[in-house]
OpenMM code with the backbone's topology and positions (N, CA, C; nanometers):
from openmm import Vec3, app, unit

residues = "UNK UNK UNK UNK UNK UNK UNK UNK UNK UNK UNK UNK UNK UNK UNK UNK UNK UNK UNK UNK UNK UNK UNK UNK UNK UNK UNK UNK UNK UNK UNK UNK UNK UNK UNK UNK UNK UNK UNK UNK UNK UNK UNK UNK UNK UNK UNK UNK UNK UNK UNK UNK UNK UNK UNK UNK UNK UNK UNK UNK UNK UNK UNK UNK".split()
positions = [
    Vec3(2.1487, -7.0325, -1.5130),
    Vec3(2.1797, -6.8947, -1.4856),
    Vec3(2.0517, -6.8113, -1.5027),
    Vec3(2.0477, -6.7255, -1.3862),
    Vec3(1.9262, -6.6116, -1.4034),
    Vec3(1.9530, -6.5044, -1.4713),
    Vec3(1.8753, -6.4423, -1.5647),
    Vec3(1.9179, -6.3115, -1.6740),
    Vec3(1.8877, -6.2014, -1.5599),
    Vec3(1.9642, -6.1057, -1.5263),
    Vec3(1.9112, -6.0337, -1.4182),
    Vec3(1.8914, -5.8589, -1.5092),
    Vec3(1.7838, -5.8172, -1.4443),
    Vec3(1.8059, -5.7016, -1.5411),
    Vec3(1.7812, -5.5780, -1.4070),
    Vec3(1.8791, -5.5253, -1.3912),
    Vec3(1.9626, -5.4208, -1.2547),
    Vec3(1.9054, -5.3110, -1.3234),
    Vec3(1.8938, -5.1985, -1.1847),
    Vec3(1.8266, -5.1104, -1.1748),
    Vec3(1.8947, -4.9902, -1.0579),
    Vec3(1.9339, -4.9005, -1.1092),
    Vec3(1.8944, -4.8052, -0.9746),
    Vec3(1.7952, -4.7998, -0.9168),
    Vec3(1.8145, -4.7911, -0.7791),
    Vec3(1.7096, -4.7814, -0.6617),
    Vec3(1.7370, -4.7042, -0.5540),
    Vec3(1.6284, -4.6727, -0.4393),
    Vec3(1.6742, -4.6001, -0.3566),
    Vec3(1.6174, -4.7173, -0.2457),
    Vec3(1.7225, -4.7297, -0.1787),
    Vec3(1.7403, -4.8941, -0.0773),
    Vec3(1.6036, -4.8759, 0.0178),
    Vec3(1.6218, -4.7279, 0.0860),
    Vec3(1.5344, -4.7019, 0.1953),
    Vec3(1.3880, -4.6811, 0.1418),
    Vec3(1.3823, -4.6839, 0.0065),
    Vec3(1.1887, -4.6812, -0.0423),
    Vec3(1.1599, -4.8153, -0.0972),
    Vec3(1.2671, -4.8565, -0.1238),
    Vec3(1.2761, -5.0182, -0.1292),
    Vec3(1.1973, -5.1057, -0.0426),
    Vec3(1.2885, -5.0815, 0.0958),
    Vec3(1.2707, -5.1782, 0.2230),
    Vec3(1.1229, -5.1223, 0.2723),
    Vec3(1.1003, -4.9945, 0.2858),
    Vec3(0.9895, -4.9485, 0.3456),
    Vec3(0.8260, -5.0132, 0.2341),
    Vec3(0.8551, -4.9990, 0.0912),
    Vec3(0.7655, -5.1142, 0.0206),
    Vec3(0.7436, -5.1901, 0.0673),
    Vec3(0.8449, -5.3111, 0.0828),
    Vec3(0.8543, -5.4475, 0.1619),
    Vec3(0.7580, -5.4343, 0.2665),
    Vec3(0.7735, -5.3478, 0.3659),
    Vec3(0.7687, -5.3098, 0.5014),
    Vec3(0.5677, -5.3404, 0.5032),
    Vec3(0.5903, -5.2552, 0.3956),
    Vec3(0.4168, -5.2109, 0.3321),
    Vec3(0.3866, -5.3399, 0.2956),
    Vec3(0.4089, -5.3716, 0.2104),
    Vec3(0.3124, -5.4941, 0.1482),
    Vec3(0.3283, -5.6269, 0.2873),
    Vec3(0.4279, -5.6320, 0.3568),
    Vec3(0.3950, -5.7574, 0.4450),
    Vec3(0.3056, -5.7059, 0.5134),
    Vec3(0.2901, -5.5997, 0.5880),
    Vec3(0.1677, -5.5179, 0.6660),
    Vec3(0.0751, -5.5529, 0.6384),
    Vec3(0.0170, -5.5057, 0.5057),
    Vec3(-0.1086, -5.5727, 0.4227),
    Vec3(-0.1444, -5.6851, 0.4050),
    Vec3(-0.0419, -5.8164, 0.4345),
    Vec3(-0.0997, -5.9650, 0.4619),
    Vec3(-0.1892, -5.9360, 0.5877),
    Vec3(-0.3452, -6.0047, 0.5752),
    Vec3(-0.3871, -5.9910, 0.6617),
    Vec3(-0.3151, -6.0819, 0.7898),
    Vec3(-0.2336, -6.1915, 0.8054),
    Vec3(-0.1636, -6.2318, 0.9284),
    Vec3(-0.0911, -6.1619, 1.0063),
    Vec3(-0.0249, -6.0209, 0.9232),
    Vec3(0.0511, -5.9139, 1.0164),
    Vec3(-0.0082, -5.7812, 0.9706),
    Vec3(-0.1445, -5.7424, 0.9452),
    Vec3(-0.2041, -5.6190, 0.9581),
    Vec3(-0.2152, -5.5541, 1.0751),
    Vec3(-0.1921, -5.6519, 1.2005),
    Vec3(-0.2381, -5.5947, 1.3078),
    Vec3(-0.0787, -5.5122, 1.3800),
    Vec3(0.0087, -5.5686, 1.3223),
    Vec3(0.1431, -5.5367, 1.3837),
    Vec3(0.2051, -5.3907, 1.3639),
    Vec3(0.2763, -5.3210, 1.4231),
    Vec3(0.3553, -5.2226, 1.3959),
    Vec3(0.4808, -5.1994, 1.3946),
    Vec3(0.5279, -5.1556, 1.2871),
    Vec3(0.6176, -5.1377, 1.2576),
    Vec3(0.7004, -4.9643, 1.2793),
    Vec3(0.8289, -4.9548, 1.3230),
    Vec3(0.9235, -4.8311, 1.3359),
    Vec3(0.9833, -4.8282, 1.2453),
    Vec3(0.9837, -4.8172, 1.1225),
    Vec3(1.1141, -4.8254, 1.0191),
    Vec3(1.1844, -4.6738, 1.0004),
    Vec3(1.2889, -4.6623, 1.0629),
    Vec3(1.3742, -4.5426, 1.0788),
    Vec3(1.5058, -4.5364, 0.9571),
    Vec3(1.5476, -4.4902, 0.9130),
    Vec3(1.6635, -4.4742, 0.8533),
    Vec3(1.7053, -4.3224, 0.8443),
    Vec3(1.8262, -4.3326, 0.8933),
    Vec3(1.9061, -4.1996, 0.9120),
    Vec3(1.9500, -4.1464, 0.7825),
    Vec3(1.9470, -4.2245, 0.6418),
    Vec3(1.9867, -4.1412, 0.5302),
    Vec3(1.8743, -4.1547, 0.4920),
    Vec3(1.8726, -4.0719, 0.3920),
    Vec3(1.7300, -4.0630, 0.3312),
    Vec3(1.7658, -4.1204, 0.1248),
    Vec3(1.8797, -4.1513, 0.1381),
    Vec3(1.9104, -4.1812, 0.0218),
    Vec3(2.0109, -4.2706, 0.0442),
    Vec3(2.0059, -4.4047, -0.0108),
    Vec3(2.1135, -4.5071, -0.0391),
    Vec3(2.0784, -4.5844, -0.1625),
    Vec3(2.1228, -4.5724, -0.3144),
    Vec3(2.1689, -4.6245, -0.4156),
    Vec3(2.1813, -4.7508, -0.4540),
    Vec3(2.1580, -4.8193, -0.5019),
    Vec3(2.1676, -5.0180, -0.4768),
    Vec3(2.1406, -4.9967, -0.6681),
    Vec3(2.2174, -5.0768, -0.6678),
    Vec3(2.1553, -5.1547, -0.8312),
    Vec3(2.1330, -5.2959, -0.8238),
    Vec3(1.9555, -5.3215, -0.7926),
    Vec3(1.9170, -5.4405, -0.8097),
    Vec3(1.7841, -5.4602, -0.9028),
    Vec3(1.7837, -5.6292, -0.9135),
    Vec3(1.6809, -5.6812, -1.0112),
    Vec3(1.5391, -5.6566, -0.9125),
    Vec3(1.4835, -5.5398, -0.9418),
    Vec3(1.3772, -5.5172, -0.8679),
    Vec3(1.2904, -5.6171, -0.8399),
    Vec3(1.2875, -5.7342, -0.9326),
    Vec3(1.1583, -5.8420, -0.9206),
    Vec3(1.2693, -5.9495, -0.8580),
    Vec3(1.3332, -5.9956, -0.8071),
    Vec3(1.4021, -6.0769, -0.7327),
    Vec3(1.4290, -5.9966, -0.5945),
    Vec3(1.4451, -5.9001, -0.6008),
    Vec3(1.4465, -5.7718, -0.4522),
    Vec3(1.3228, -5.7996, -0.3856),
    Vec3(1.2217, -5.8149, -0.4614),
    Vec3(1.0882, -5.8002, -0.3679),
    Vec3(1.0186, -5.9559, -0.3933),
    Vec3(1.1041, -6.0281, -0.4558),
    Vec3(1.0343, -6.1521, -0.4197),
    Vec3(0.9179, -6.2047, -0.5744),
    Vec3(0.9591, -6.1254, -0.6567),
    Vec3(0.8424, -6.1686, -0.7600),
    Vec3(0.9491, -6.2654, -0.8596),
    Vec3(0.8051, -6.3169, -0.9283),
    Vec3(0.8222, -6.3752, -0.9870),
    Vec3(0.8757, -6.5374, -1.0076),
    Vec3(0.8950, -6.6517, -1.1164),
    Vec3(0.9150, -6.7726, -1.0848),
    Vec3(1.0014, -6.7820, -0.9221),
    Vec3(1.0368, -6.6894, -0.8467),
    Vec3(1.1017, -6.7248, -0.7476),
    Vec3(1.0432, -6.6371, -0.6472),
    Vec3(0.9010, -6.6307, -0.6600),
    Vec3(0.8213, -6.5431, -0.5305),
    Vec3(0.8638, -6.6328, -0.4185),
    Vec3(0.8860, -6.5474, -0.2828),
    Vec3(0.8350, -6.5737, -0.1600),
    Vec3(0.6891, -6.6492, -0.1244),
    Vec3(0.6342, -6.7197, -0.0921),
    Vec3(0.5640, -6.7300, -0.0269),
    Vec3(0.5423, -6.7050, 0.1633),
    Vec3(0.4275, -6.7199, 0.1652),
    Vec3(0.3664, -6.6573, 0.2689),
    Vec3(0.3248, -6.8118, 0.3815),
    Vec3(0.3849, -6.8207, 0.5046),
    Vec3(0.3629, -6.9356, 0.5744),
    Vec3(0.1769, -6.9648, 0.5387),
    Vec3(0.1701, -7.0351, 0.5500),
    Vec3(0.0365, -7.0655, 0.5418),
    Vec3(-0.0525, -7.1130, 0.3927),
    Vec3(0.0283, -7.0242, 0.2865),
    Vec3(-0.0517, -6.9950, 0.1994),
    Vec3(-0.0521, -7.1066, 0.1195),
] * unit.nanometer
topology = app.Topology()
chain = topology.addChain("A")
for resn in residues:
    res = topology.addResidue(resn, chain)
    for name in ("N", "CA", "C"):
        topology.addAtom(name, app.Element.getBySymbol(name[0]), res)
Protein backbone atom coordinates (compact mmCIF):
# COMPACT_ATOMS: atom_id res chain seq x y z
CA UNK A 1 0.00 0.00 0.00
CA UNK A 2 1.06 3.62 -0.95
CA UNK A 3 0.76 6.29 2.07
CA UNK A 4 -0.83 9.01 -0.02
CA UNK A 5 -0.75 12.41 1.41
CA UNK A 6 -3.89 14.55 -0.61
CA UNK A 7 -3.98 17.98 -1.24
CA UNK A 8 -6.19 20.63 -2.59
CA UNK A 9 -5.43 21.71 -5.98
CA UNK A 10 -6.55 23.67 -8.74
CA UNK A 11 -6.82 20.84 -11.71
CA UNK A 12 -6.36 23.53 -14.52
CA UNK A 13 -2.71 24.92 -12.97
CA UNK A 14 -2.07 21.43 -12.42
CA UNK A 15 -2.37 20.15 -16.05
CA UNK A 16 -0.98 23.40 -17.53
CA UNK A 17 2.47 22.56 -15.13
CA UNK A 18 2.49 19.21 -16.77
CA UNK A 19 1.89 20.98 -20.04
CA UNK A 20 5.13 23.14 -19.04
CA UNK A 21 7.56 20.83 -17.91
CA UNK A 22 6.98 18.23 -20.96
CA UNK A 23 7.60 21.42 -23.25
CA UNK A 24 10.91 21.84 -21.60
CA UNK A 25 12.12 18.20 -22.52
CA UNK A 26 14.28 19.16 -25.12
CA UNK A 27 12.44 16.21 -27.54
CA UNK A 28 9.15 18.38 -27.46
CA UNK A 29 10.54 22.04 -27.04
CA UNK A 30 9.86 22.57 -30.45
CA UNK A 31 6.03 21.69 -30.26
CA UNK A 32 2.98 23.79 -29.46
CA UNK A 33 0.68 23.51 -27.42
CA UNK A 34 -3.36 25.22 -27.06
CA UNK A 35 -4.28 24.39 -23.58
CA UNK A 36 -7.77 26.04 -23.17
CA UNK A 37 -10.03 25.47 -20.26
CA UNK A 38 -13.34 27.11 -19.90
CA UNK A 39 -13.28 27.16 -15.95
CA UNK A 40 -10.74 28.75 -14.49
CA UNK A 41 -11.14 26.83 -11.27
CA UNK A 42 -11.64 23.01 -10.70
CA UNK A 43 -10.75 21.53 -7.11
CA UNK A 44 -9.18 17.87 -7.09
CA UNK A 45 -7.67 16.48 -3.89
CA UNK A 46 -4.56 14.76 -5.03
CA UNK A 47 -1.07 13.34 -3.95
CA UNK A 48 0.71 16.08 -5.78
CA UNK A 49 3.96 13.88 -6.22
CA UNK A 50 2.12 10.88 -7.82
CA UNK A 51 -0.09 13.67 -10.00
CA UNK A 52 3.01 14.81 -11.64
CA UNK A 53 4.88 11.73 -11.76
CA UNK A 54 7.55 12.15 -8.93
CA UNK A 55 9.05 10.20 -7.08
CA UNK A 56 9.88 6.13 -6.50
CA UNK A 57 7.17 6.03 -9.27
CA UNK A 58 8.47 8.88 -11.72
CA UNK A 59 7.50 8.73 -15.31
CA UNK A 60 10.15 8.38 -17.42
CA UNK A 61 10.90 9.94 -20.61
CA UNK A 62 11.13 7.54 -23.96
CA UNK A 63 14.61 7.56 -24.55
CA UNK A 64 16.03 8.38 -21.34
Amino acid sequence: MVPLKLERVNLVDEVAEIIIDILNHPEFEGRKVDFQCEQKYIELCVDKLLFQGGGKYHLQWPGA
